[in-house]
C-alpha positions, 0 to 999 in steps of 0.5 A: 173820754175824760172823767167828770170831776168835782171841778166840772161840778163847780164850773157848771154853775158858771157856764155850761160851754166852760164844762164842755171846753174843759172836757174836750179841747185843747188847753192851749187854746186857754188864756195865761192866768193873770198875776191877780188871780194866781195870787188868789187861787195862791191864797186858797192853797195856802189856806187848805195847807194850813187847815191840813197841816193843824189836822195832820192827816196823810195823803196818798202819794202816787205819780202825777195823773195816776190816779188808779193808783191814787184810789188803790192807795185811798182804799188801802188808807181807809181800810186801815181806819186812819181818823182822817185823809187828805186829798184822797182819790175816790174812782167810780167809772167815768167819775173823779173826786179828790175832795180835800178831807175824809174823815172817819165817823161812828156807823158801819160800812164795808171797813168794818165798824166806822165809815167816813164822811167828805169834807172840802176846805174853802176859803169863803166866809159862807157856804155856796150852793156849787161848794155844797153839791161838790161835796155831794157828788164826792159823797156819793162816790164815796158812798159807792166805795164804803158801800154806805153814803154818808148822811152829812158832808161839811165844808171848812170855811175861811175862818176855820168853822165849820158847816156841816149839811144833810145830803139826803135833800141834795140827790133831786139837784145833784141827779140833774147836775150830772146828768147835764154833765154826761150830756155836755161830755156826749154831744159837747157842740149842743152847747153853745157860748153865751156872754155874761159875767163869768166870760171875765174870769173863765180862761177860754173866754177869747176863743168864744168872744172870738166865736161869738162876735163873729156871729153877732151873737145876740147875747151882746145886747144888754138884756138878752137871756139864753131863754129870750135868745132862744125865742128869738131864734123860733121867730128868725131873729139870730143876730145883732143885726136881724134884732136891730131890724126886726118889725116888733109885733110880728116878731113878738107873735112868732116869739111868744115875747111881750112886744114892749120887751122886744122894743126895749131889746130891739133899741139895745140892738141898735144901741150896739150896731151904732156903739153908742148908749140910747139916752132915755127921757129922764122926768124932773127930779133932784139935782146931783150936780154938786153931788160927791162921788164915793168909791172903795177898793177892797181885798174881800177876803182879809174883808178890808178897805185897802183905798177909800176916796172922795171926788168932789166937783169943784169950778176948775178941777175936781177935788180928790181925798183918799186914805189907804187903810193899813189895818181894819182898825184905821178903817173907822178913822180914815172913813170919818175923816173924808165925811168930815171934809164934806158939807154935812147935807152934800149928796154922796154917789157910790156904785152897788152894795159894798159901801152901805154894807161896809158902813152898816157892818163896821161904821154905824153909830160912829159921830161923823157917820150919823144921817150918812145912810140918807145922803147915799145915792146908787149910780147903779140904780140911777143908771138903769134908767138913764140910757140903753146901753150897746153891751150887757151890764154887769157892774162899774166897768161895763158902764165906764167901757159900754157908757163911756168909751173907756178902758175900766183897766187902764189903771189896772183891775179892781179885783187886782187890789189885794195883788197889787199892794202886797206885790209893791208895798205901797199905796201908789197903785191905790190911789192911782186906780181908785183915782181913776175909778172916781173919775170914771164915776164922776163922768158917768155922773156927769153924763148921765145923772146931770140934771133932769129935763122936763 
């Protein structure tokens, strides 16, 4: 049976059925790795070597796997009173930790007059609760060793700073957390796969898209909870197809679930049974029609706008302007300019909180930014109450793919924006896919956002 790792601690906050895929089946049954996201996990290697190589502390050298002989080797380190380790091996029974740094601190332990602390290099610009509770479990590992857990773990962020943190109030959250963990390695089928945002990024998600449609699983209607899911099995209704049909008060009585949230649930089952969104009636309101769509493509962690681009319904053919900022510097410019080609009262549509927050950090108070903030409409919000849709949503290409019947990727993904223009070193992919992705927000404009009826 395989160890519980600090990896297992991270993808529990992702998914459950991930934890249990990873400790038990086959790994051959993973999806490849994109480029993209090789090129990322890439970036965060490069990332961790750089901060260790500034520290030059030493690591244990063992065979690949072996990692008893890791631990007997980490021990050896620390009994020694080396000021810092990297990648050491930290065993306790059925527990692994390999957390990226240890380093030595005043106290006492079973070394003698010093004892050491864990620290984990990341490569976000912010702590996470799943980085944090990794460090704690590592910790307590640790603790287990020196026979003194640490009071403090730290995380270096991608900037190099540092975020040191109390473990003390992290032992309720992290007892749970591994105990879910034991219970998942146990009885690994008690869990069961549940459609959501991280199915994008996780490497099984074939094998449980392929078990989940097979069963008509009803975390394909847009939402449904894993809580909602479960009421809905207590009152009989354990498919898309039962949802569709179910008699809504009866089921709400044998659920426990509000009768107006089943009508809205039973409408999104339809909604997938058909394939079609669920239009809803839209009260008078103002006109977008000659709206312009705004849309950014971005590496977030150089934190730069890699494409910026305007669409501008016209008569015959929409116009399109972009720029391809080479620099943070050209950011202010190139932003300025694409507002200049624009009347100064036009409307603009933009999809979620990238945009305003760029603007808020880097283009507030600018000339050509000025009253920017209140010509901003979020397709996003306006799209909530626009229809029903047949798939749960997520973001853009939940609603190009579930709204308009459309590949969001045939122009390549979003996420691969950084990949792309370092691999071809050019702008070329850009703007072909913010011109695509402006497209797709236009049309969703256009058939969702056009104008309100009475």
């Amino acid at each position: 049976m395989k160890r519980i790792t600090g990896t297992n601690i991270y993808s529990m906050f992702k998914c459950p059925r991930m934890v249990a895929l990873d400790l038990h089946a086959d790994r051959s049954l993973r999806r490849e790795v994109r480029a993209e996201e090789e090129f990322l996990l890439q970036r965060g290697r490069d990332h961790e070597a750089r901060i260790v190589a500034e520290l030059g502390w030493p690591e244990p050298e063992y065979p690949t796997a072996q990692f008893e002989q890791g631990a007997e080797l980490s021990l050896q380190m620390m009994q020694s009173g080396m000021e810092g380790i990297s990648q050491a091996v930290l065993i306790d029974a059925d527990y692994l930790g390999i957390p990226d740094l240890l380093r030595r601190q005043e106290g006492s332990s079973v070394f003698g007059d010093y004892q050491y602390e864990v620290g984990d290099i990341k490569s976000s610009s912010r702590p996470r609760s799943d980085q944090v509770l990794q460090v704690a479990f590592y910790s307590r590992l640790l603790g287990k060793l020196q026979a003194k857990v640490p009071e403090y773990g730290y995380l270096v962020l991608k900037d190099g700073s540092e975020e040191r943190f109390a473990l003390g109030e992290l032992d309720p959250v992290l007892d749970e957390l591994i105990e879910d963990l034991c219970a998942l390695r146990e009885n690994p089928d008690e869990v069961e796969p549940f459609f959501s945002r991280a199915c994008d990024s996780c490497l099984w998600s074939d094998l449980c898209l392929q078990e989940m449609r097979a069963a008509g699983d009803l975390s394909f209607v847009h939402g449904v909870t894993r809580g909602i899911r479960r009421s809905l099995r207590v009152a009989g209704i354990d498919s898309v197809t039962n949802l569709s049909r179910a008699k809504v008060e009866p089921a709400a009585r044998a659920s426990g679930l509000e009768a107006t949230l089943l009508r809205r649930l039973k409408k999104a089952a339809q909604a997938r049974m058909s394939g079609e969104p669920v239009l809803e009636k839209r009260g008078k309101g103002e006109s977008l029609g000659s709206a312009a769509v705004l849309h950014f493509l971005t590496d977030p962690y150089a934190e730069r706008v890699l494409f910026m681009g305007l669409l501008r319904p016209r008569e015959n053919e929409a116009e399109f302007l972009a720029h391809c900022p080479q620099s943070v510097e050209e950011e202010l410019p190139a932003f300025e300019d694409l507002l200049a080609q624009l009347p100064s009262r036009l409307r603009i549509l933009h999809y979620g909180s990238g945009i305003p927050r760029w603007h808020e950090n880097r283009a507030h108070g600018s000339v050509a930014s000025v009253g920017f903030e209140r010509r901003l409409i979020d397709m996003a919000r306006q799209l909530r109450g626009a229809a029903v849709f047949p798939a749960p949503i997520f973001g853009l290409d939940e609603h190009v793919s579930a709204g308009l019947s459309r590949d969001p990727h045939r122009k390549g993904r979003a996420s691969a924006a950084a990949y792309a223009v370092t691999d071809a070193q050019d702008g070329d992919w850009l703007m072909s896919k913010g011109r695509s992705d402006l497209e797709d927000l236009l049309a969703l404009k256009e058939r969702y956002l056009g104008d309100e009826e009475d």
